[in-house]
C-alpha positions as CSV (number, residue, x, y, z in Angstrom):
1,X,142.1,97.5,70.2
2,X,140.7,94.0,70.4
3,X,137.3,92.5,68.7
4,X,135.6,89.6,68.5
5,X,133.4,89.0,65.7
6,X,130.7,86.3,64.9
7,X,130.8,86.1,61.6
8,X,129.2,84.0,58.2
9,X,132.0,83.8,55.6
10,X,128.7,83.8,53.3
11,X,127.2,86.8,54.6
12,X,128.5,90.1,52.5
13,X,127.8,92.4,55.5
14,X,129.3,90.3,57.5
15,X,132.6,90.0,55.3
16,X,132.8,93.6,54.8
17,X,132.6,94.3,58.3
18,X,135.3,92.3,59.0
19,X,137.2,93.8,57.1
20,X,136.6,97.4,58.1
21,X,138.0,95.7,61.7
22,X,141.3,94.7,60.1
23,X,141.6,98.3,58.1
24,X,141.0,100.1,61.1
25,X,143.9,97.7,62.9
26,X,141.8,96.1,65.1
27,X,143.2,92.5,66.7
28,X,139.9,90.6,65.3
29,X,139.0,86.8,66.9
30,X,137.0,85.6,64.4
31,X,134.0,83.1,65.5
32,X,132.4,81.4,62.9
33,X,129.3,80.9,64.7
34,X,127.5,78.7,62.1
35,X,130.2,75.9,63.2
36,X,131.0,77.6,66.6
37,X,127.6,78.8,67.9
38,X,127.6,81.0,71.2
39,X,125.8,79.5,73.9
40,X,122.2,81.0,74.8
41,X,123.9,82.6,77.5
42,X,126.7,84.3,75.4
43,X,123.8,85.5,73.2
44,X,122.0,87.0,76.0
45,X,125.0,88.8,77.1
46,X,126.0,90.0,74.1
47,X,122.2,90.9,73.1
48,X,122.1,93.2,76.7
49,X,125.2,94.8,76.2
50,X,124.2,95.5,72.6
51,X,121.1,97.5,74.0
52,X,119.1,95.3,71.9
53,X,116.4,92.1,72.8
54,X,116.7,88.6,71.4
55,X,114.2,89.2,69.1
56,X,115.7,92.0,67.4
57,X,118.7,89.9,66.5
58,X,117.1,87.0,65.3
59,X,117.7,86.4,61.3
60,X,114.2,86.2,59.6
61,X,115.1,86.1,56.4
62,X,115.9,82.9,54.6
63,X,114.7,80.9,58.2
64,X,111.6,79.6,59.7
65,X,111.8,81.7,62.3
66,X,108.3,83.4,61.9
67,X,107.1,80.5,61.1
68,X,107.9,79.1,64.6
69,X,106.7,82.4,66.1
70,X,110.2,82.9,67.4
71,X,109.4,87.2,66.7
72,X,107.0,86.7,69.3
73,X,108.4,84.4,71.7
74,X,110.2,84.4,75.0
75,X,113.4,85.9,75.5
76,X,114.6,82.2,76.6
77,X,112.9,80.9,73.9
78,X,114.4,82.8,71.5
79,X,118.2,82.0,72.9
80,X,117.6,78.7,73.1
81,X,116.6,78.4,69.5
82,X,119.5,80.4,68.5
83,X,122.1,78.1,70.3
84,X,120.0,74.8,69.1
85,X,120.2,76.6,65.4
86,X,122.6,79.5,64.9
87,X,121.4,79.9,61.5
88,X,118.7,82.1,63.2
89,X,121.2,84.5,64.6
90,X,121.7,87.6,62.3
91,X,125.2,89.0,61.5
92,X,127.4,90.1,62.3
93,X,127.5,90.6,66.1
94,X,130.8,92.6,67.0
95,X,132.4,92.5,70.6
96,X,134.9,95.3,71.6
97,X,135.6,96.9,75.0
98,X,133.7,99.9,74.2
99,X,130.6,97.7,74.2
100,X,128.3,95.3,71.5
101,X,126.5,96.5,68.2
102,X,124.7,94.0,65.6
103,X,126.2,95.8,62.5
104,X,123.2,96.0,60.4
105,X,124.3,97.9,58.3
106,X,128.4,97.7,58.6
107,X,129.2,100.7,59.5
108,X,127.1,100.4,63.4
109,X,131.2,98.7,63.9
110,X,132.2,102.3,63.7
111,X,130.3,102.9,67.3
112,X,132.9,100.6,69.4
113,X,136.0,101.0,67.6
């Protein structure tokens, strides 16, 4: 099985689910998203196939994001921030062929392996 995973080095989640890909023998692409952010296009996709809206996968802690009103913005608006400023993306998205899941917490990976 293949995976693609945006992922924060920083983030513990984020690490740990990354590493539950490689234990379970999964051929993982990492994305580093902070340096390598997905276009708001990408995000939209991935967001739709995750069964989940923009807003719900937009980081609010430690960003400005309610602040800006970004939990009650515009789907577009929303992406386009997120692509301008991937530091409001929350982690970590995986990407397998059995579908998307923002693992909050880790173990949501578990679902598309």
């Amino acid at each position: 099985m293949k995976a693609t995973i945006w992922h924060n080095p920083g983030c513990g989640t984020s690490r740990n689910t990354l590493a539950m890909l490689k234990d379970a023998g999964v051929d993982v692409t990492v994305v580093k998203y902070l340096k390598t952010p997905p276009t708001a296009d990408k995000l939209a996709q991935l967001y739709r196939d995750a069964g989940i809206t923009p807003q719900q996968g937009l980081r609010l802690r430690g960003t400005e994001a309610e602040a800006r009103g970004l939990p009650q913005a515009d789907d577009a608006t929303v992406l386009a921030a997120m692509a301008a400023e991937p530091k409001l993306i929350e982690r970590p998205l995986v990407e397998t062929d059995k579908g998307v899941r923002l693992c909050r917490p880790k173990e949501k990976v578990l679902e598309i392996l």
